[in-house]
C-alpha positions as CSV (number, residue, x, y, z in Angstrom):
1,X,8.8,50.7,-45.7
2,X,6.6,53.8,-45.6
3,X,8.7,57.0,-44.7
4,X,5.6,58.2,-42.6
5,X,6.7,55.4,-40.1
6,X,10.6,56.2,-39.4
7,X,9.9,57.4,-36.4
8,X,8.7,54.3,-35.2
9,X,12.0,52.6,-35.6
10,X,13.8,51.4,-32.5
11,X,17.3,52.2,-32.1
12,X,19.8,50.3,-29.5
13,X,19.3,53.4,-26.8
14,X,15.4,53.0,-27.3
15,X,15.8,49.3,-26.2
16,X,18.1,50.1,-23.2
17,X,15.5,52.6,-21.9
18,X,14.2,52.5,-18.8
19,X,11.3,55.0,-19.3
20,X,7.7,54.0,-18.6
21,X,5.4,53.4,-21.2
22,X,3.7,56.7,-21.1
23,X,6.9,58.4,-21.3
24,X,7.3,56.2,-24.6
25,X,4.0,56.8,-25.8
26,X,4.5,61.0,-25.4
27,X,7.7,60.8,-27.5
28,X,5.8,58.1,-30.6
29,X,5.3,61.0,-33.2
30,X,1.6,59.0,-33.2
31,X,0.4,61.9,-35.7
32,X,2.0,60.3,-38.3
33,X,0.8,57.3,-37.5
34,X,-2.5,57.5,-37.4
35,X,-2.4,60.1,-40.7
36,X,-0.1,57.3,-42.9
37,X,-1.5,55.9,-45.8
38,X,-0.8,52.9,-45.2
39,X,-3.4,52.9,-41.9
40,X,-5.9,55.4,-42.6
41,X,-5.3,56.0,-46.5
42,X,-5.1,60.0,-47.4
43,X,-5.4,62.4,-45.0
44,X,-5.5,66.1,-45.3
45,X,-3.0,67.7,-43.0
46,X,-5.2,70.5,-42.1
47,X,-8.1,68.0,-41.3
48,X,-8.5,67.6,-37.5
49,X,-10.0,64.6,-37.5
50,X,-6.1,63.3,-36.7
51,X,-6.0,65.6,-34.1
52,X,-9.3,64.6,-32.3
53,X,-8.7,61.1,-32.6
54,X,-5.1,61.8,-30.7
55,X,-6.5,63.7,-28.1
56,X,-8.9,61.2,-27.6
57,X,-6.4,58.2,-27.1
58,X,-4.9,60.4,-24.7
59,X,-7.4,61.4,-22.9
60,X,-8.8,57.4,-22.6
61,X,-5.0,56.0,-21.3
62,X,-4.9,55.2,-18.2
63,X,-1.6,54.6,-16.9
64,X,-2.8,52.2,-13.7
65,X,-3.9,49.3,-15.9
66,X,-0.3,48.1,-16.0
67,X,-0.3,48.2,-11.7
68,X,-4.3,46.4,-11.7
69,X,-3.9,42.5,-10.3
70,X,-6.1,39.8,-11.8
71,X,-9.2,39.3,-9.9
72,X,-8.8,35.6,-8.6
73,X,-11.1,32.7,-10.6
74,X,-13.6,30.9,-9.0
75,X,-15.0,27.7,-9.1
76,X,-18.9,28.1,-7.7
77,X,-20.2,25.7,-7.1
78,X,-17.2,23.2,-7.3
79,X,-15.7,21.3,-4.6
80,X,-12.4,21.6,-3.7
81,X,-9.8,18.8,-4.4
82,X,-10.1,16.1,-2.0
83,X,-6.8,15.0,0.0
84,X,-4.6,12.3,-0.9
85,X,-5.1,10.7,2.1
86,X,-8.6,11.8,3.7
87,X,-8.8,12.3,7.6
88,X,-11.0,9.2,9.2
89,X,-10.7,10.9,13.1
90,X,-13.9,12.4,13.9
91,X,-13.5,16.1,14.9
92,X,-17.6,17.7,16.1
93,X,-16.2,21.7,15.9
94,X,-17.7,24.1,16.9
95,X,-20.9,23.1,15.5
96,X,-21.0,19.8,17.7
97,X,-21.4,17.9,14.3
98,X,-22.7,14.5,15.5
99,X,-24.7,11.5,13.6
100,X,-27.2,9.2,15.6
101,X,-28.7,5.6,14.0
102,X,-32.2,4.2,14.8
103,X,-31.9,1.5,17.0
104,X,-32.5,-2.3,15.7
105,X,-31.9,-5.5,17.0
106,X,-29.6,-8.4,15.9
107,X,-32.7,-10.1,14.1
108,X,-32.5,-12.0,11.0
109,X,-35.2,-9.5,9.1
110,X,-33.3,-6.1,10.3
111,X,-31.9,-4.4,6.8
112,X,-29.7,-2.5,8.8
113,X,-28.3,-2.0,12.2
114,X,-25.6,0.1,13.9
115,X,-23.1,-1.4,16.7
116,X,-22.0,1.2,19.2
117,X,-19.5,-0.6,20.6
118,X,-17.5,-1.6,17.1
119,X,-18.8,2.0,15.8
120,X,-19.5,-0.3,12.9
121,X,-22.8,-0.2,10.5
122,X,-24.0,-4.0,8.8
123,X,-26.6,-3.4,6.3
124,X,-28.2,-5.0,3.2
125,X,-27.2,-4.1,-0.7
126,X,-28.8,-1.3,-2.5
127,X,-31.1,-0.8,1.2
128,X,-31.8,2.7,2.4
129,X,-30.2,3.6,6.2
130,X,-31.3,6.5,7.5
131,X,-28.4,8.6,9.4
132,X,-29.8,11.3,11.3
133,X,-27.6,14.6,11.7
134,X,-27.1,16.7,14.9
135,X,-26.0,19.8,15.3
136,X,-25.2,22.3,18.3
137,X,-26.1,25.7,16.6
138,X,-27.0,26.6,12.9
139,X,-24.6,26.1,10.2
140,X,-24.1,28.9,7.9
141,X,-26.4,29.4,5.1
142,X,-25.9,27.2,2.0
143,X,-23.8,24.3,3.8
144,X,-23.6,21.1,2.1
145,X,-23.4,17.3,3.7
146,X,-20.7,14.9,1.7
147,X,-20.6,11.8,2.0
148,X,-16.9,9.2,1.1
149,X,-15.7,5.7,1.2
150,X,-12.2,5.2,2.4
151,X,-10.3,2.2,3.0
152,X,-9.6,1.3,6.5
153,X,-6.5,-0.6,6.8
154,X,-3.1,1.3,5.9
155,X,-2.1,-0.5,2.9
156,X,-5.5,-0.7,1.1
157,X,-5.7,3.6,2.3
158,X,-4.4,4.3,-1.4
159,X,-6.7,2.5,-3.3
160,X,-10.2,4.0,-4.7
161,X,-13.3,2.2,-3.0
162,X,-15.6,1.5,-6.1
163,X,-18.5,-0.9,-7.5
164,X,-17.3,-3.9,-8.8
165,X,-17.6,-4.5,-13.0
166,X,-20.7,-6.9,-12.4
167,X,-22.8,-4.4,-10.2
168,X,-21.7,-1.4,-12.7
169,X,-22.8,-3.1,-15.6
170,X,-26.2,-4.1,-14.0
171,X,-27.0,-0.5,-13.4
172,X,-27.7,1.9,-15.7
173,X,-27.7,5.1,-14.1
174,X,-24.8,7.9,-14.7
175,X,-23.5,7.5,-11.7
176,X,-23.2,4.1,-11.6
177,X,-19.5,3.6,-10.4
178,X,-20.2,5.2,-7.0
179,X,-20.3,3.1,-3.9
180,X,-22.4,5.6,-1.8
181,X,-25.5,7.0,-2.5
182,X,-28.1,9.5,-1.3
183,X,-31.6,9.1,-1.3
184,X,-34.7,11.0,-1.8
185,X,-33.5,14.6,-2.5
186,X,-33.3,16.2,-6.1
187,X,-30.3,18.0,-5.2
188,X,-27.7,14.9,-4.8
189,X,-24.4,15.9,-6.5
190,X,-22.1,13.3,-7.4
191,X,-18.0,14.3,-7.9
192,X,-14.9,12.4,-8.7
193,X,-11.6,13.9,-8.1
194,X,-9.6,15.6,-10.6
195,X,-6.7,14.1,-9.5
196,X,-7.0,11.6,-6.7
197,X,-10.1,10.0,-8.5
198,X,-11.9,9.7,-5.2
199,X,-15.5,9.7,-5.5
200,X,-18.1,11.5,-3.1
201,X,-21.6,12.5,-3.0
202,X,-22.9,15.9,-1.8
203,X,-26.8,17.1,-0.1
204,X,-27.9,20.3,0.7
205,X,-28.0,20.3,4.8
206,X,-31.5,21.1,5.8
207,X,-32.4,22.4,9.1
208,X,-34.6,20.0,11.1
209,X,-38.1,20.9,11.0
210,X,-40.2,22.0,13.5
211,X,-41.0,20.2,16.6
212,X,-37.2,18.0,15.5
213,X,-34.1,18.3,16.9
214,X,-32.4,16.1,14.3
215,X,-32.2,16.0,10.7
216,X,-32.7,12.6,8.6
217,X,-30.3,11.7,5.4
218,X,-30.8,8.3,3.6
219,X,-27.4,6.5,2.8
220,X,-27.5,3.5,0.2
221,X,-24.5,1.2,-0.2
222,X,-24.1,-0.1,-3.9
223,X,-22.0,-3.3,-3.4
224,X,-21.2,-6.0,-0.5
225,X,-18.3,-6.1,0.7
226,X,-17.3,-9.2,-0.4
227,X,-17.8,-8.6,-3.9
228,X,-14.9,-9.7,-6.1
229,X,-13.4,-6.9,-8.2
230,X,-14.7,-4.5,-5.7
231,X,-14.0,-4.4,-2.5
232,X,-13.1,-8.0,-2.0
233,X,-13.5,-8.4,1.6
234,X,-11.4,-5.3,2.5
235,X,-13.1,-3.5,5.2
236,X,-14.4,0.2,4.9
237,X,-14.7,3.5,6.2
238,X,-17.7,5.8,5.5
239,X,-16.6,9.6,6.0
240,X,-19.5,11.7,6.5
241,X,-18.5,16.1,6.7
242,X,-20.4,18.6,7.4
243,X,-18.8,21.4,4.8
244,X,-19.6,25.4,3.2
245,X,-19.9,25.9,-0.1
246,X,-16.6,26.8,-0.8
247,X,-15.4,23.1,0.5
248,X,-14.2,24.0,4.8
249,X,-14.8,21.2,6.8
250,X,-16.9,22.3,9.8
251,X,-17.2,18.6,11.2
252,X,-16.6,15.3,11.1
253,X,-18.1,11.4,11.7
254,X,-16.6,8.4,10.4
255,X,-17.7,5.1,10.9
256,X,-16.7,1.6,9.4
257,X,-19.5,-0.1,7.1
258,X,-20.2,-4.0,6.1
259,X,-22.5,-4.6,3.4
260,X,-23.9,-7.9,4.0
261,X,-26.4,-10.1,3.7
262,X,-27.2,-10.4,7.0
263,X,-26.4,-7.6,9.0
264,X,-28.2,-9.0,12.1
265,X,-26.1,-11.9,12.3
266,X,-22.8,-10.5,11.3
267,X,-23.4,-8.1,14.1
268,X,-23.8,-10.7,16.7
269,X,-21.2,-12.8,16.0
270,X,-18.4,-9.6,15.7
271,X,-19.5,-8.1,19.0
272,X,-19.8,-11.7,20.9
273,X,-16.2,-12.1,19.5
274,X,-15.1,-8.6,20.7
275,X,-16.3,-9.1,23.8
276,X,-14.4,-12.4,24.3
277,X,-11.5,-10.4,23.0
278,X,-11.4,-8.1,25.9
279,X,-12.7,-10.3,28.5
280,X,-9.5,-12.8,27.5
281,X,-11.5,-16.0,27.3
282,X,-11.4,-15.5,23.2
283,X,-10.3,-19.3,22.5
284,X,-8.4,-19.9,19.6
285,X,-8.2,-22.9,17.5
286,X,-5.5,-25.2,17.6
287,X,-4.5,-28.6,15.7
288,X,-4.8,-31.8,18.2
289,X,-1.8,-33.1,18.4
290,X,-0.7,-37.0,17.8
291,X,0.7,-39.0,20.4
292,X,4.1,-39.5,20.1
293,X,5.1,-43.4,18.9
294,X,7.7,-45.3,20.1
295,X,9.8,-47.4,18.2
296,X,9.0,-50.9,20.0
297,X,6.8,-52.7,18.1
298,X,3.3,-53.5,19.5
299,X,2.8,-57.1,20.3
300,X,-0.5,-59.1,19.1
301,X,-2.2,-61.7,20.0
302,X,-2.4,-64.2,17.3
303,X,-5.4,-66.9,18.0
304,X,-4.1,-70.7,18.2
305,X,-6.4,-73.1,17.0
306,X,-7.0,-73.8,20.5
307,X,-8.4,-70.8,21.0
308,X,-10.0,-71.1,17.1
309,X,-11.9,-74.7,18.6
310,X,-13.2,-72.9,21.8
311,X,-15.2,-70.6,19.8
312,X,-18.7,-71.8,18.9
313,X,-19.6,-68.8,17.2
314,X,-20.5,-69.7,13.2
315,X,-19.5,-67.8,10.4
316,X,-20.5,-67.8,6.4
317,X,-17.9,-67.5,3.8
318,X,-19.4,-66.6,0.3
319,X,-16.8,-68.0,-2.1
320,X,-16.9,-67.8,-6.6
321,X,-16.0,-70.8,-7.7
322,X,-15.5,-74.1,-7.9
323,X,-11.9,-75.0,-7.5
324,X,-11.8,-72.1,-4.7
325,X,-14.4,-73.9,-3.2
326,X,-12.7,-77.3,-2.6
327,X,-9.3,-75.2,-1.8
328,X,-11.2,-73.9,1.4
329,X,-12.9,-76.7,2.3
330,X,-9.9,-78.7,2.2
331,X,-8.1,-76.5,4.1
332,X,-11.3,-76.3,6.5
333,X,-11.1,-79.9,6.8
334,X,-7.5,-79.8,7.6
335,X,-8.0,-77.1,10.6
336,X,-11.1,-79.6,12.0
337,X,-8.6,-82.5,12.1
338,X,-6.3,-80.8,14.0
339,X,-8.3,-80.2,16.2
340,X,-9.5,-83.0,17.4
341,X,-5.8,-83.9,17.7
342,X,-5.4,-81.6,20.3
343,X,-8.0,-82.4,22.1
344,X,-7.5,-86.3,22.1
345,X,-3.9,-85.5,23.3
346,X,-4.5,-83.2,25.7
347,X,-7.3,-86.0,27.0
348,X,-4.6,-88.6,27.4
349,X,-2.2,-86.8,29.1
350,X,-4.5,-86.1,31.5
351,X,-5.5,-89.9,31.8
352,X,-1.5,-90.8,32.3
353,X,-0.3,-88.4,35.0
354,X,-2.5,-89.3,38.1
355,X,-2.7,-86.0,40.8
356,X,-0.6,-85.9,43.5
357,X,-2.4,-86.8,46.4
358,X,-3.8,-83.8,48.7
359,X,-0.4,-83.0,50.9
360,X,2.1,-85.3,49.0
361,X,4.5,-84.5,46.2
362,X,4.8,-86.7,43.2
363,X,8.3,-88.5,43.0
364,X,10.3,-88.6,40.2
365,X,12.2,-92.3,39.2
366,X,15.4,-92.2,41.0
367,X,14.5,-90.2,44.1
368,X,14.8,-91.2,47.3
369,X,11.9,-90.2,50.2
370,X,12.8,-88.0,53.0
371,X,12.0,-90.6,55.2
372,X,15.0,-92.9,53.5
């Protein structure tokens, strides 16, 4: 160890010191420091060059640095983490934040159409609906619009809405996983989440131009809602914010979306159904029931050959075979014979028994008249 440096060596009072650091610097012998060979190679001790370069490290401390705070990072530029579970109550502020649809019909041809009394939007795949955007008074400058796709019910609330594998794969654009999409503007940002994974879209708000009150955004929904592997028939929110740069909410609209392939339709038949619901005459199906069957058994005619002879009616009996044949027609034979039994039989008994007479009785062998 260089003898020039003993100084330097830290003893067990040194280390239990409480002194500042410029207290400690002022007692370093920092002379013999900077003048050691082993730092600066020979120096002359009457050079001064030692001394000026002391007096200049002196003169440069600044015993504050070790007070200074570090200056806060930020993120321009960047969004702001979104919440686990995002807010889907609308809340205006004090910008009266509102969103207003063009109106269309229930038609068949309609792409899209909005149902005030569901608060519910039915519109085609990968088909542009314009939202138009209200405000009360100017937002602050360089405000943004975001757009996000929640799930509505509470146990689907946790899972990521995204594309599903086949309409992903079909697209080849960078931002292909996202369900929500903004049209014609160069300044569409798209984000995912650090941490949730939740994906939203951003837009410069523009004020409306002159002679409008409103501006116009155009919202494109990437998948139907019935796709498999997507969102498989789970229905959706749409949160739509009105936000600063830095990521502060300012207002709120949410609204529940059904991509379908008829939206006209679809928004028909929900409102006729809702309307049904509230008026109480919503009729639900229910399985006819069977008559119960008693145990006594049902009791059946059975034709006598009678009954067989009295019917003229003919009927042909296509029979294979021979031997079949002359089975039947025996058999057929037999059923002729007997009836022409019955018939002479009942004939004769009605040739035997004469009728009473109109006002007599018929008396039996053995009886004796009243009149005996």
């Amino acid at each position: 160890m260089d003898p020039s440096l003993g100084d330097l060596s830290l003893s067990q009072e040194f280390l239990n010191s409480q002194e500042s650091f410029s207290d400690i610097w002022q007692t370093l012998n920092v002379h013999n420091l900077l003048s050691s060979p082993s730092m600066t190679g020979p120096v002359d001790d009457n050079d001064s060059s030692g001394n000026n370069q002391l007096n200049e490290l002196q003169e440069q401390f600044n015993e504050d640095i070790f007070n200074m705070t570090p200056e806060p990072l930020t993120n321009e530029g960047v969004p702001p983490p979104a919440p686990t579970v995002p807010v889907t109550t609308d809340h205006p502020g004090e910008y009266d934040f509102l969103l207003r649809f063009q109106k269309s019909g229930t038609a068949k041809s309609v792409t899209s159409t909005f149902s005030g009394m569901l608060n519910k939007l039915y519109c085609q795949l990968a088909k542009t609906t314009p939202v138009e955007i209200l405000v009360g008074k100017e937002p602050p400058a360089g405000a943004i619009l975001k757009a996000m796709a929640v799930y509505k019910k509470t146990e689907h609330v946790a899972d990521v809405v995204r594309r599903c594998p086949h309409h992903q794969n079909q697209d080849a654009a960078e931002h292909r996983s996202h369900l929500i999409r903004m049209e014609g503007s160069q300044r569409v940002q798209y984000f995912e989440d650090v941490y949730t994974k939740r994906q939203s879209v951003t837009v410069p708000y523009e004020p409306p131009q002159l002679g409008s009150e409103m501006t116009t955004i155009l919202l494109s929904f990437m998948c139907n809602s019935s796709c498999m592997g997507g969102m498989n028939r789970r229905p959706i929110l749409a949160i739509l914010t009105l936000e600063t740069p830095e990521g502060v909410i300012l207002g709120r609209r949410c609204f529940e979306v059904r991509i379908c392939a008829c939206p006209g339709r679809d928004r028909k038949t929900e409102e006729e159904n809702h309307t049904q619901i509230i008026n109480g005459t919503k009729q639900t199906k229910k399985r006819k029931s069977t008559p119960a069957t008693t145990s006594a058994p049902v009791k059946r005619p059975v034709p006598t050959s009678s009954m067989a002879g009295d019917d003229e009616e003919i009927f042909y009996l296509p029979i294979r075979g021979r031997g079949r044949y002359e089975l039947f027609k025996q058999f057929y034979e037999g059923l002729e014979q007997q009836d022409k039994k019955g018939k002479k039989s009942n004939a004769a008994l009605d040739q035997d028994v004469p009728m009473p007479v109109s006002g007599k009785r018929l008396m039996l062998k053995g009886e004796r008249s009243d009149t005996e």
